[in-house]
Backbone bond lengths (Angstrom), bond angles and torsions (degrees), N, CA, C in turn:
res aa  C-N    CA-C-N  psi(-1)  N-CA   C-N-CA  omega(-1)  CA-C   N-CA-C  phi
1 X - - - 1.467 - - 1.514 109.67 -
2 X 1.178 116.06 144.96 1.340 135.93 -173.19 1.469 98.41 -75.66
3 X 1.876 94.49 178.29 1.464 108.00 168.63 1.487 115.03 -59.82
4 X 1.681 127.73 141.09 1.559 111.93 172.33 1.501 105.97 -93.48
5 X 1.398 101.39 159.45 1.475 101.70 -168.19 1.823 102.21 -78.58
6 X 1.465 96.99 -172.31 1.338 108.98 166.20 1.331 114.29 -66.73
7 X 1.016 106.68 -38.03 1.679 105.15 -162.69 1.748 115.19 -95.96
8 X 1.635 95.39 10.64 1.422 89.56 172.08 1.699 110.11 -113.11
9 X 1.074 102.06 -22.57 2.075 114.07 158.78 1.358 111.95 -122.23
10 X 0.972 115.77 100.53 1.621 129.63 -179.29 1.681 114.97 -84.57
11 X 0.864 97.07 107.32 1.266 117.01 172.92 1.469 128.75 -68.74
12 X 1.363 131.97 150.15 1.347 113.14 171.43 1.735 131.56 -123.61
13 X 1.283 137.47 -155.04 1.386 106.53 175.79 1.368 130.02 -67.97
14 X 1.496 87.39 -36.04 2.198 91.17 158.89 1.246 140.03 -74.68
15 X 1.725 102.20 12.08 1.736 104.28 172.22 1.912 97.70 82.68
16 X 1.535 115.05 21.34 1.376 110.31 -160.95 1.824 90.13 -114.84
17 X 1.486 105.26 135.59 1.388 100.28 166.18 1.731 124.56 -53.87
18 X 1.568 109.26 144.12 1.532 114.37 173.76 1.624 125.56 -0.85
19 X 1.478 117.22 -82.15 1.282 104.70 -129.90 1.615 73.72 -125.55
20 X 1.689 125.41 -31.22 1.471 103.90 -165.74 1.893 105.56 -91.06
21 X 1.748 103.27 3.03 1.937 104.77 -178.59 1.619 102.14 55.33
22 X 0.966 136.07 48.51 1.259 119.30 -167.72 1.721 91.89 -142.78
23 X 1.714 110.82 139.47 2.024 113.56 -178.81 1.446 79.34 -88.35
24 X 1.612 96.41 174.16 1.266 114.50 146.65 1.633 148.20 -18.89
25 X 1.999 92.13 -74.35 1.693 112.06 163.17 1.664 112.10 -44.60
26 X 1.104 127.72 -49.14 1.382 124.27 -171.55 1.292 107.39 -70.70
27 X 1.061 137.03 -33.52 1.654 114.22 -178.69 1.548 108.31 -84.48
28 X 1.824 104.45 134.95 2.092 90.09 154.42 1.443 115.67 -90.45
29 X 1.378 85.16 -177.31 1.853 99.48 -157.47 1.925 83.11 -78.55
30 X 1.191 144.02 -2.99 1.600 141.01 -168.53 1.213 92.47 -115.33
31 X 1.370 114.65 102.19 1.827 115.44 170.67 1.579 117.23 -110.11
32 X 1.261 106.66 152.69 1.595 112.20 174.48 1.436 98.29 -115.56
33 X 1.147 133.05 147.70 1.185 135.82 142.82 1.658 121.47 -132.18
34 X 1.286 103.28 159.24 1.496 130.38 -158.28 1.401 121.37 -120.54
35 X 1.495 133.79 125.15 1.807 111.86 171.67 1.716 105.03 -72.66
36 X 0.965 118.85 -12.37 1.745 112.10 -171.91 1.113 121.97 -113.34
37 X 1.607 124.30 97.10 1.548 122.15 172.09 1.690 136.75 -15.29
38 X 1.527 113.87 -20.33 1.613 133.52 -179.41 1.271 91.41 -98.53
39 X 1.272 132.00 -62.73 1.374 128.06 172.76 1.584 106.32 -23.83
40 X 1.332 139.78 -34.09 1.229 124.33 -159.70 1.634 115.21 -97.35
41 X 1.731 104.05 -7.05 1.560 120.65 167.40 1.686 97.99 -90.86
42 X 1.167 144.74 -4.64 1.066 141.97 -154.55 1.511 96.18 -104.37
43 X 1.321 116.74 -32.10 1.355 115.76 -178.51 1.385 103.37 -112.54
44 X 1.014 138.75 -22.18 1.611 127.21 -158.38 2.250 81.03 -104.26
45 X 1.166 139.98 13.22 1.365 146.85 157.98 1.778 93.88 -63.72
46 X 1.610 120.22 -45.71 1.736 114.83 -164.61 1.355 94.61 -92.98
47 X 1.428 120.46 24.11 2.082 109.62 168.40 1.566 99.10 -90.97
48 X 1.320 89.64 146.10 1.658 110.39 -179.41 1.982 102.38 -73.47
49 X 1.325 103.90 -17.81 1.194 103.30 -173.53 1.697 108.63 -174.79
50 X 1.455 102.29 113.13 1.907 85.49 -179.94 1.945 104.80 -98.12
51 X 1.691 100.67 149.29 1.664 100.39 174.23 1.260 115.20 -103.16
52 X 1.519 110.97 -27.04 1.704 103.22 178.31 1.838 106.76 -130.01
53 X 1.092 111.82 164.35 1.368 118.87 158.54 1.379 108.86 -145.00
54 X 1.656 104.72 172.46 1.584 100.94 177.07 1.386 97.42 169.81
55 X 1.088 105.22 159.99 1.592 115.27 -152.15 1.503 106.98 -145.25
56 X 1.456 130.96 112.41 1.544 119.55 167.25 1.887 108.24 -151.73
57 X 0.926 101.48 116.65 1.273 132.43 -156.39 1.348 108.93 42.71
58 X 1.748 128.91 -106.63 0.949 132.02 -173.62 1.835 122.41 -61.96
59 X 1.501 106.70 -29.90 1.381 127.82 -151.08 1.479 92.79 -102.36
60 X 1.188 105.34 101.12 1.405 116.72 176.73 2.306 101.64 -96.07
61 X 1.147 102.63 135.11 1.931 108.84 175.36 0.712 123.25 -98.44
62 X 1.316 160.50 154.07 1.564 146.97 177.51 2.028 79.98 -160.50
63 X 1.381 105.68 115.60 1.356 110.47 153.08 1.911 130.72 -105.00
64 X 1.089 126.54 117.49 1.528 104.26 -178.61 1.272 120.12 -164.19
65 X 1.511 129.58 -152.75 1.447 112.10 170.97 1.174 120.61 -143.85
66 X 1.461 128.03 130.65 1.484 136.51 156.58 1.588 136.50 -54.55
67 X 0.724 111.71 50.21 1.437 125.87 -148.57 1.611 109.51 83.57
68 X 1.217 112.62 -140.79 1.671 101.47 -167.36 1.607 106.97 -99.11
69 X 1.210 114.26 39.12 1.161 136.93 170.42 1.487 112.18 -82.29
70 X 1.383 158.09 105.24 1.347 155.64 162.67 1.461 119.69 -61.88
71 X 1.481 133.18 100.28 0.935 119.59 -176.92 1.504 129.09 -116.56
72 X 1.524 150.96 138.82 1.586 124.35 168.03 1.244 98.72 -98.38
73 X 1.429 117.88 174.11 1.333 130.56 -169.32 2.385 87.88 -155.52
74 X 1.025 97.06 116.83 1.326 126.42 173.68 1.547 129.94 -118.45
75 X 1.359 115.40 120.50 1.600 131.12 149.90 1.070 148.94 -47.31
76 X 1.306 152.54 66.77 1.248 133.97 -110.40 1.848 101.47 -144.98
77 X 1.399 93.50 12.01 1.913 108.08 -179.49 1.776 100.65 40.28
78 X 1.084 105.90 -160.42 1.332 125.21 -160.00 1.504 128.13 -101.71
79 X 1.157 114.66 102.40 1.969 119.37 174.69 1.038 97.58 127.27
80 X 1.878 111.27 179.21 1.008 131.01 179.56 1.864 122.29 -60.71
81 X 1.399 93.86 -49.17 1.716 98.59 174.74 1.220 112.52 -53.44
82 X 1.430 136.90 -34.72 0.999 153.05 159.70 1.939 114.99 -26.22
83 X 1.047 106.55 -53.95 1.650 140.82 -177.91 1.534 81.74 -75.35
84 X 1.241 129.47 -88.46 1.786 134.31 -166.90 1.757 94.36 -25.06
85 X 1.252 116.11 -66.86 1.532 108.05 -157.86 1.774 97.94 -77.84
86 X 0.689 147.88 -41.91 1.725 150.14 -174.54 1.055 95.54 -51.97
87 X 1.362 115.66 -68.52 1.652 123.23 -158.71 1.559 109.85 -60.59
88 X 1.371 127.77 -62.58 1.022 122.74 150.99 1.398 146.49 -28.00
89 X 1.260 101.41 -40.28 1.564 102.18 169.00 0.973 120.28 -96.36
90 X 0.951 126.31 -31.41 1.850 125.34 153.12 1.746 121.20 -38.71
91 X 1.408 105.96 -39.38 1.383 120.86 -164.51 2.044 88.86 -76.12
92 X 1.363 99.60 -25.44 1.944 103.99 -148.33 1.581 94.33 -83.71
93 X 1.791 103.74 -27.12 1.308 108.40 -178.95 1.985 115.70 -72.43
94 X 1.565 100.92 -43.42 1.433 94.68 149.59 1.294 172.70 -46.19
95 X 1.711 84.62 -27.80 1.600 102.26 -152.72 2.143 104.55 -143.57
96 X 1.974 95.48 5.50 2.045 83.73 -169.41 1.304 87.61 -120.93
97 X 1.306 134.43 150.88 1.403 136.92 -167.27 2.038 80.98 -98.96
98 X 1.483 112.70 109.91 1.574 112.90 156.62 1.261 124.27 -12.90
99 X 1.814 82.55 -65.04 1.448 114.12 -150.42 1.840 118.19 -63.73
100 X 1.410 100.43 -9.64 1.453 114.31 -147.35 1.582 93.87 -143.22
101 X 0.676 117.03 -50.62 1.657 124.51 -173.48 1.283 127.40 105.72
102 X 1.263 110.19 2.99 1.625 131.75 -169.98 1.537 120.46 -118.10
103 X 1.396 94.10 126.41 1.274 111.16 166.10 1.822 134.65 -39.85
104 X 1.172 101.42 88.80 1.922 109.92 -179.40 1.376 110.79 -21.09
105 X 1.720 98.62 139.56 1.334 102.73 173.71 1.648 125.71 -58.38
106 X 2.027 81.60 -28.71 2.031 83.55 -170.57 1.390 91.74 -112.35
107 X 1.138 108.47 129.01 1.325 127.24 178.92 1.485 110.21 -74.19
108 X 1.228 116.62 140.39 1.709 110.07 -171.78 1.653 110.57 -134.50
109 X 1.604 113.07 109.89 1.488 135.47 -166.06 1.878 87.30 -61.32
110 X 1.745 114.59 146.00 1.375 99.32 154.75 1.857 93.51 -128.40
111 X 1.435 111.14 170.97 1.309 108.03 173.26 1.898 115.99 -102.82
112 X 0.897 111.73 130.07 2.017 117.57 177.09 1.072 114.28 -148.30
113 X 1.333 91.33 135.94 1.677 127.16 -178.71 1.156 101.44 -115.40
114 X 1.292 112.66 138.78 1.657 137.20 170.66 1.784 118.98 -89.20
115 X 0.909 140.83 122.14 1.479 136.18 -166.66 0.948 80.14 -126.30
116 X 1.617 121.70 117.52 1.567 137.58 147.64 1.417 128.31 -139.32
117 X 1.392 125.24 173.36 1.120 113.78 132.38 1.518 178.84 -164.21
118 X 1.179 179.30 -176.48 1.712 142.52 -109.64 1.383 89.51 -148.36
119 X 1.750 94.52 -167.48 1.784 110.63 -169.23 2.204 80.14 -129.06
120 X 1.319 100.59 139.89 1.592 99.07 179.91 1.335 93.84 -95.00
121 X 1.397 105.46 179.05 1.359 112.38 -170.36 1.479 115.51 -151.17
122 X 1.394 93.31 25.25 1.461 123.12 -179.45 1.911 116.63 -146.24
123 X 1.657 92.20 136.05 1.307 110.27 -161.58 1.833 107.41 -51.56
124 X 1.461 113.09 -37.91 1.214 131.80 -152.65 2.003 97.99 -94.72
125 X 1.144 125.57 -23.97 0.743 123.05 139.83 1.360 169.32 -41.82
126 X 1.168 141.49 47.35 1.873 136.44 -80.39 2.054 82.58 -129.31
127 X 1.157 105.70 138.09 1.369 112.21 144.24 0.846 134.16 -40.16
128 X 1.864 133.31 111.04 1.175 148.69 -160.67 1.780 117.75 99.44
129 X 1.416 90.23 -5.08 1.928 81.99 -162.66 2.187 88.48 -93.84
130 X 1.082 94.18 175.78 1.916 111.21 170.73 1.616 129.25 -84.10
131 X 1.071 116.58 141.98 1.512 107.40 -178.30 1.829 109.77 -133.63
132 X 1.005 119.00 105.03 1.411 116.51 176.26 1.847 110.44 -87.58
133 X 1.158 119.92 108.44 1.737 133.38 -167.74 2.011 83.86 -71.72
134 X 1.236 89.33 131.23 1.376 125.15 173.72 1.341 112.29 -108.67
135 X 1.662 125.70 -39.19 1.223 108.37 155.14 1.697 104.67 -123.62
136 X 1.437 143.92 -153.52 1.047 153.66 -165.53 2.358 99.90 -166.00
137 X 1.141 103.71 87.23 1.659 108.86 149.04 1.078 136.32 -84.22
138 X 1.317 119.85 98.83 1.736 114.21 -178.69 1.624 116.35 -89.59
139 X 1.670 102.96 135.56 1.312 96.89 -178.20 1.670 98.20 -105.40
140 X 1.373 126.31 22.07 1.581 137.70 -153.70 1.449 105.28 -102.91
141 X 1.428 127.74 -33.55 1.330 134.67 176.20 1.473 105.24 73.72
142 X 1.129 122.78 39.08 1.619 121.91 170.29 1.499 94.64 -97.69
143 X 0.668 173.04 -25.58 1.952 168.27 163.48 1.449 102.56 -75.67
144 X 1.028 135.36 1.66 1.727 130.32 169.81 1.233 106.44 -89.12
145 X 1.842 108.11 -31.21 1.821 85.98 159.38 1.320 140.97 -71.56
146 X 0.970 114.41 13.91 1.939 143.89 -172.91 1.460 112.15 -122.10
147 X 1.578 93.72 131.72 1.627 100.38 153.00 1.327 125.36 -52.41
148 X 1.429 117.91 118.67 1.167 134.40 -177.61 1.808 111.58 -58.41
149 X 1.258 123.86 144.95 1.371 124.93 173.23 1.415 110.13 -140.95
150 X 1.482 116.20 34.13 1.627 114.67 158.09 1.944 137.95 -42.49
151 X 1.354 112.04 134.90 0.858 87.63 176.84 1.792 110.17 -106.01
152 X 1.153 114.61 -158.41 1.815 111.22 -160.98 1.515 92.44 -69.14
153 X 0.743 127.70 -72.23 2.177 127.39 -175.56 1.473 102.19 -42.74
154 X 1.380 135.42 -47.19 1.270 113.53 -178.68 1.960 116.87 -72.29
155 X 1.438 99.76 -18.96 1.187 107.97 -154.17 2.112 90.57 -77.46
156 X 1.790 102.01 -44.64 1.937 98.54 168.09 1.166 114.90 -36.25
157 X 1.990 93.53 -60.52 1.795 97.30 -164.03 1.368 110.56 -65.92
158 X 1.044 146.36 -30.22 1.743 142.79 173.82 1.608 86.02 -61.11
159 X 0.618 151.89 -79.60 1.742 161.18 -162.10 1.533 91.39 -44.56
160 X 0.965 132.32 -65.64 1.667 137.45 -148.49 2.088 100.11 -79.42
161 X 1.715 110.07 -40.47 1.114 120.85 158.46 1.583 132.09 -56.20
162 X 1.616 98.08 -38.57 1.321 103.94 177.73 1.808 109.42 -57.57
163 X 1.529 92.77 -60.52 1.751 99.36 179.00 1.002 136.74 -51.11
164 X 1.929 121.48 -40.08 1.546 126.32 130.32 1.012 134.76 5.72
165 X 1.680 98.57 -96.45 1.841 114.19 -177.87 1.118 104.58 -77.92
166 X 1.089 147.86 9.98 1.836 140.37 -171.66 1.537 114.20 -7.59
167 X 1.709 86.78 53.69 1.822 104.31 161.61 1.681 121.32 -45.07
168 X 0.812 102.41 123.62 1.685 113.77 178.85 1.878 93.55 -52.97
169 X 1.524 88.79 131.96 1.425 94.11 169.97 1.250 141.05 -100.53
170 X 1.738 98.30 20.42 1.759 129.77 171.63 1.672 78.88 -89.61
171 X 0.759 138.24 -31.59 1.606 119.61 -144.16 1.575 90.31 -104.03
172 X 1.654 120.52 -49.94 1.551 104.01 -159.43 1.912 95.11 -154.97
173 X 1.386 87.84 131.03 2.153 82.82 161.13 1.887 95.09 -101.08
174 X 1.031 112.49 106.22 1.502 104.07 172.47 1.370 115.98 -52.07
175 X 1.648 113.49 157.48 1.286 96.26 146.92 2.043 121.17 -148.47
176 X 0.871 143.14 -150.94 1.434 137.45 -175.57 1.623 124.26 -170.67
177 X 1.485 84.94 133.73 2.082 99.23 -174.60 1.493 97.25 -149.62
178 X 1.220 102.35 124.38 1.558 146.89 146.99 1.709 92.36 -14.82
179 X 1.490 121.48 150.12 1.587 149.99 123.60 1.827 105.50 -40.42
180 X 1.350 111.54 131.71 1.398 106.79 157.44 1.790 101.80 -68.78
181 X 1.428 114.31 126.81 1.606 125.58 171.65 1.158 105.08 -48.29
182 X 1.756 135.69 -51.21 1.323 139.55 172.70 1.411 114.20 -31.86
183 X 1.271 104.39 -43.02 1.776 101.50 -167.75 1.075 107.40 -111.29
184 X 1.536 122.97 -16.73 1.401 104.30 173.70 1.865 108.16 -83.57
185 X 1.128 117.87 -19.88 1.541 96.64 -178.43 1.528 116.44 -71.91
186 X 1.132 105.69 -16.71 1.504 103.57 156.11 1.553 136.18 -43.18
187 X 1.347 116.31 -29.77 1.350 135.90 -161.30 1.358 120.36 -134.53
188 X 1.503 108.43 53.79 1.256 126.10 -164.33 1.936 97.57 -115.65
189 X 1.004 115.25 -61.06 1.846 103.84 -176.78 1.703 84.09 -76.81
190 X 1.721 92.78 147.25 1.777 122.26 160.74 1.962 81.85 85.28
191 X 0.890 112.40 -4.45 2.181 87.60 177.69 1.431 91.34 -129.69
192 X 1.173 106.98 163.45 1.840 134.02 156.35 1.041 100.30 -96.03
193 X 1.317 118.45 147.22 1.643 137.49 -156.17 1.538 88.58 -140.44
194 X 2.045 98.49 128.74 1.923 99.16 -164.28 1.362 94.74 -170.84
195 X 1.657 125.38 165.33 1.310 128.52 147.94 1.531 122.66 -59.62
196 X 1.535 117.04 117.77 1.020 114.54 155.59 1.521 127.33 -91.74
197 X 1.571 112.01 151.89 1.750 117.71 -163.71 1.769 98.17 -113.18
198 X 1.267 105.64 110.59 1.391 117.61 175.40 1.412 120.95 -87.99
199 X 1.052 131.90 117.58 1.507 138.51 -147.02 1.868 112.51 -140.04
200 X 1.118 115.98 121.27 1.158 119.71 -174.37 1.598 127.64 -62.97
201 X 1.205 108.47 -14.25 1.870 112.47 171.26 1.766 100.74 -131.01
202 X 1.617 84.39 -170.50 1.938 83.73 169.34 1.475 111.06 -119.40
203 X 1.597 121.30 -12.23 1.429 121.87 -170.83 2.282 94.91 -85.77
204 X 1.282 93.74 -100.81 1.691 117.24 -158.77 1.687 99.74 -53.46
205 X 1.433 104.17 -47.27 2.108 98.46 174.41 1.364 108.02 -74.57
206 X 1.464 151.70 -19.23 1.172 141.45 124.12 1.373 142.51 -31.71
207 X 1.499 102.93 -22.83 1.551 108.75 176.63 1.649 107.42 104.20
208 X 1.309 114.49 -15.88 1.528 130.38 -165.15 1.631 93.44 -61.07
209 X 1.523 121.60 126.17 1.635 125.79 148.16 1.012 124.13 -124.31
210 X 1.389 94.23 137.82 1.587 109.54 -175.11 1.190 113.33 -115.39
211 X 1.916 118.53 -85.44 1.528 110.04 165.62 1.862 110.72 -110.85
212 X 1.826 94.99 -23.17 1.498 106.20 -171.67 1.801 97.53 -66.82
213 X 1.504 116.61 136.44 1.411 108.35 173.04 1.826 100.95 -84.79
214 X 1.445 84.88 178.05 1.751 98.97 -174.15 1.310 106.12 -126.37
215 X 1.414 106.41 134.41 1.632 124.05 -160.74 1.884 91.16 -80.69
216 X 1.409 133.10 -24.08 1.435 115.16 177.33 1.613 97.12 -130.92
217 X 1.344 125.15 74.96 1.927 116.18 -167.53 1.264 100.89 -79.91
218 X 1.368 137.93 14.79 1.393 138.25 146.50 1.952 119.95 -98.04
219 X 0.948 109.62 31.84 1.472 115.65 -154.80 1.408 78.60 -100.67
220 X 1.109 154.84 -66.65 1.349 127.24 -168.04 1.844 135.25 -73.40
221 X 1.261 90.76 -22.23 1.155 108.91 -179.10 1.380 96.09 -65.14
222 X 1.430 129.95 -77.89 1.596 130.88 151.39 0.976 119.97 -15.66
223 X 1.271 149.27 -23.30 1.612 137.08 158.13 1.145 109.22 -99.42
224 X 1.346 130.70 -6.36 1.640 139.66 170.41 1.994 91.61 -62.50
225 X 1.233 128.74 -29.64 1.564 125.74 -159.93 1.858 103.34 -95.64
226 X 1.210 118.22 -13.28 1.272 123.42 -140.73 1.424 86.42 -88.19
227 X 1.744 126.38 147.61 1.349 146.71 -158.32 1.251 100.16 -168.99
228 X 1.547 95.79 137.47 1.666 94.56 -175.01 1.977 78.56 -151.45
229 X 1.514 123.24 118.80 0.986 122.09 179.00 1.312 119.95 57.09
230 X 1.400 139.97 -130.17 1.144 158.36 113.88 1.615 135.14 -14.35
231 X 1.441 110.09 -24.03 1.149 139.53 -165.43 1.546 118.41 -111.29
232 X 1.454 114.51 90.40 1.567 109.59 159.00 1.677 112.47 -101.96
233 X 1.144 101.81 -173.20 1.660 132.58 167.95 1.315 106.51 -75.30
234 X 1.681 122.57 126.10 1.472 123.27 170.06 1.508 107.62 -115.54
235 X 1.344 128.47 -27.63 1.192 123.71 -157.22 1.395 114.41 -158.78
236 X 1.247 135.50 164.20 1.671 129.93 176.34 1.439 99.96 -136.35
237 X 1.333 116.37 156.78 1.549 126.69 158.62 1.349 100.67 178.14
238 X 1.720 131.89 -155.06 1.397 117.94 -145.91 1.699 123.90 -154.59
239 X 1.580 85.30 28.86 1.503 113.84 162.45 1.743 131.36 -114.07
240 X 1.479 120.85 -46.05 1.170 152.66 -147.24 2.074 94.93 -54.10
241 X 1.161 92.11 -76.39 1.588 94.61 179.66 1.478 126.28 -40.74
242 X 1.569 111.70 -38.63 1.281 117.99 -148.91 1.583 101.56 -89.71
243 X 1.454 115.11 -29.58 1.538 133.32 159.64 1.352 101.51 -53.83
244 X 1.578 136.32 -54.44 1.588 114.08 -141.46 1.525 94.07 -93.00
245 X 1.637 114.99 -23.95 1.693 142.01 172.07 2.283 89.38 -37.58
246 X 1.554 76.03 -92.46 2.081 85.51 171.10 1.006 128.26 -41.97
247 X 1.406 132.68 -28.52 1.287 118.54 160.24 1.123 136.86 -103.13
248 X 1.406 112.28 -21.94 2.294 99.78 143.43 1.144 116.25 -49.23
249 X 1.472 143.94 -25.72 1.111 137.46 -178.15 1.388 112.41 -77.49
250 X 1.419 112.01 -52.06 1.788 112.13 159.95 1.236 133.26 -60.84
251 X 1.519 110.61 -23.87 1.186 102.39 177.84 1.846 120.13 94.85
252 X 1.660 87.85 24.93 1.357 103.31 -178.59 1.768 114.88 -118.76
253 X 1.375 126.49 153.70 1.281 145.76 174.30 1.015 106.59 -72.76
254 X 1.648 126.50 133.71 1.695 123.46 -176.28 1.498 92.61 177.13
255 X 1.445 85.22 155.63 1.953 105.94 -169.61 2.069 94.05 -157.09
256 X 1.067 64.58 145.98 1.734 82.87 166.08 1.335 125.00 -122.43
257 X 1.358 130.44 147.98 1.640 128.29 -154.74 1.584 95.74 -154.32
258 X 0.865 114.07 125.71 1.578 124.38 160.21 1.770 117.01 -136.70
259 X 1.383 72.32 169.77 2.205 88.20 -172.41 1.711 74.40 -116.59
260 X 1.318 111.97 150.28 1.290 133.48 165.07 1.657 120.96 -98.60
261 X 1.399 112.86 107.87 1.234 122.83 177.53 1.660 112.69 -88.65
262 X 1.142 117.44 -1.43 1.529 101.56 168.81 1.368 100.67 -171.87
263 X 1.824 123.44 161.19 0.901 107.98 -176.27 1.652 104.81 -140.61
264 X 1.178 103.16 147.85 1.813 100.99 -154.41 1.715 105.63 -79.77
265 X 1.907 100.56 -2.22 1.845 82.00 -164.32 1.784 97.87 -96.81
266 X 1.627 104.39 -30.25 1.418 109.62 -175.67 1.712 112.03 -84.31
267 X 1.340 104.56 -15.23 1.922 115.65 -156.71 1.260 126.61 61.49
268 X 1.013 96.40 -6.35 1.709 103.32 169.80 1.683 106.04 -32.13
269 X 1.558 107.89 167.51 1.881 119.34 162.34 0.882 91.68 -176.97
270 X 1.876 106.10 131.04 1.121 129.58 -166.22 2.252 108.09 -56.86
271 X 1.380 103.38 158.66 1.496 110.51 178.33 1.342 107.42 -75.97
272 X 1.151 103.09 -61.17 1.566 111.77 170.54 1.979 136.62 -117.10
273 X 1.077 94.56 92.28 1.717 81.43 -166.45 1.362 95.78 -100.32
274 X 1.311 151.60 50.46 1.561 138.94 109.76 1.296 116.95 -53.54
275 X 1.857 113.93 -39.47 1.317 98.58 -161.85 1.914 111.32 -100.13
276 X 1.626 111.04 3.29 1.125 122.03 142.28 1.208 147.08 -66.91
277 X 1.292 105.26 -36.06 1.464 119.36 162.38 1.143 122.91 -65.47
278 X 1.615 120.66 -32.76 1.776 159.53 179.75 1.930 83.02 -55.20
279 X 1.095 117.04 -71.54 1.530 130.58 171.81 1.554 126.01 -37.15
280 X 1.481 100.54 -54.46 1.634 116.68 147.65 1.585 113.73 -32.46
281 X 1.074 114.68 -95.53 1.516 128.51 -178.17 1.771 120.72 -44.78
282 X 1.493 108.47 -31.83 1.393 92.06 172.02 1.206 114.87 -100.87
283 X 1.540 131.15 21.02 1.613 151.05 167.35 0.946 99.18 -85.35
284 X 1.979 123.57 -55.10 1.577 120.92 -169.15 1.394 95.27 -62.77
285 X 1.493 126.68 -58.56 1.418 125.86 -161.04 1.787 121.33 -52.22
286 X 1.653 107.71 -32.59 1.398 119.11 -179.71 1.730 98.22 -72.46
287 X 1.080 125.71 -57.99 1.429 126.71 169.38 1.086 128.77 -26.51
288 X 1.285 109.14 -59.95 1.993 136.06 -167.04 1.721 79.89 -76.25
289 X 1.171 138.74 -54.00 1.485 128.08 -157.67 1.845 112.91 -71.02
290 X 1.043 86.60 -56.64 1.855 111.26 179.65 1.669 102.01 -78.60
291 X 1.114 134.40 68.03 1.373 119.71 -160.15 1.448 109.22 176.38
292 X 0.982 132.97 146.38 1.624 132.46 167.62 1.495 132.62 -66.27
293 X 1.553 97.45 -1.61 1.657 110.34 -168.61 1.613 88.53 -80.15
């Protein structure tokens, strides 16, 4: 591959990528990311010491360390596009020589975790408890603009899902990527381990009605049934896929984790999810420390 142009990594007056302002040196290769800008004081509060911060629009940075652990903690607001610009520029901060315009000879893996959290979609699943995504299904179509890099089990289960939900194909080409194994065996006691359903809004691709009708208003409930081996659906929300999608393609480690604030079979929503999520973050942090990540 050639030189990339300007206009396909945009640079800014500090030599800082687009949208997250952030060089190289400041990020570590161990990332957290967050949909909520406060979320990113919420966790970078348990650093033994922070070195950078920085702030540009949505994408709030917090770099620092937990003991001699290096960590970033990132903002990344809400949806899949959301994931497109993060992931990428994170990867560009790793892996594109600025200076030159070209992509490094040595390619450099980073590890990220997603701290969020979803609506379950299972009875047994209760408001307040954890969910670490084992796989990631998008019904959002942000990875159809990409060469696909499935392997044979994801490639059935997208197949076995497709036939299931017999999603309208005006509405969605699904698609599906695996947990890095590295990080998810980490996060096996205190979570349920499940398919998560990545969905491009929170009202009508959720199933949510209000006044707009819905072209499939059984579409979740119908993927609430779907089993493939060992493997069902626990939960939906509107990041999970499009992360694990971007980083098999880069060539990066990533897991997604959520606390469940509501659950579609009982209706329940959680009383308090600061101080669940609060639970979230100092689980990821004991993990990420005590741990090989």
């Amino acid at each position: 591959m050639g030189i990339i142009e300007d206009s396909e990594l945009i640079i800014n007056e500090r030599g800082a990528v687009h949208y997250l302002n952030a060089l190289p040196n400041e990020i570590a290769n161990t990332i957290l990311i967050v949909e909520d800008a406060e979320n990113v004081n919420e966790i970078s509060k348990h650093f033994d010491r922070i070195e950078f911060k920085n702030n540009n629009r949505e994408f709030n940075t917090h770099t620092g360390f937990v003991g001699k652990k290096r960590i970033s903690v990132i903002s990344t607001g809400i949806g899949p596009c959301k994931m497109d610009i993060v992931i990428n520029e994170l990867d560009a901060l790793f892996n594109i020589d600025f200076s030159t315009g070209t992509i490094k000879e040595n390619i450099t893996s980073f590890n990220i975790i997603r701290l969020g959290t979803s609506t379950s979609l299972q009875n047994n699943v209760e408001v307040n408890s954890m969910v670490a995504s084992t796989h990631g299904i998008g019904i959002d179509n942000l990875l159809n603009f990409y060469t696909q890099k499935n392997n044979e089990e994801e490639i059935q289960m997208l197949q076995a899902f497709i036939n299931h939900s017999r999603i309208n194909r005006d509405i969605s080409a699904p698609y599906l990527y695996s947990a890095s194994m590295s990080l998810l065996k980490e996060f096996v006691t205190s979570f349920h381990q499940g398919i998560t359903i990545t969905c491009p809004g929170f009202y009508g691709p959720q199933g949510r009605f209000l006044r707009a009708h819905l072209e499939q208003p059984k579409l979740m409930e119908n993927i609430a049934q779907f089993r493939f081996g060992n493997h069902h659906i626990i939960d939906f929300e509107m990041e999970t896929a499009s992360l694990y999608g971007l980083c098999r393609i880069l060539g990066h480690h990533c897991l997604s984790l959520n606390t469940i604030i509501s659950n579609s079979v009982t209706h329940k929503y959680s009383k308090d999810i600061k101080a669940n999520f609060e639970k979230l973050i100092l689980k990821t942090l004991e993990n990420i420390t005590y741990s090989n990540i």
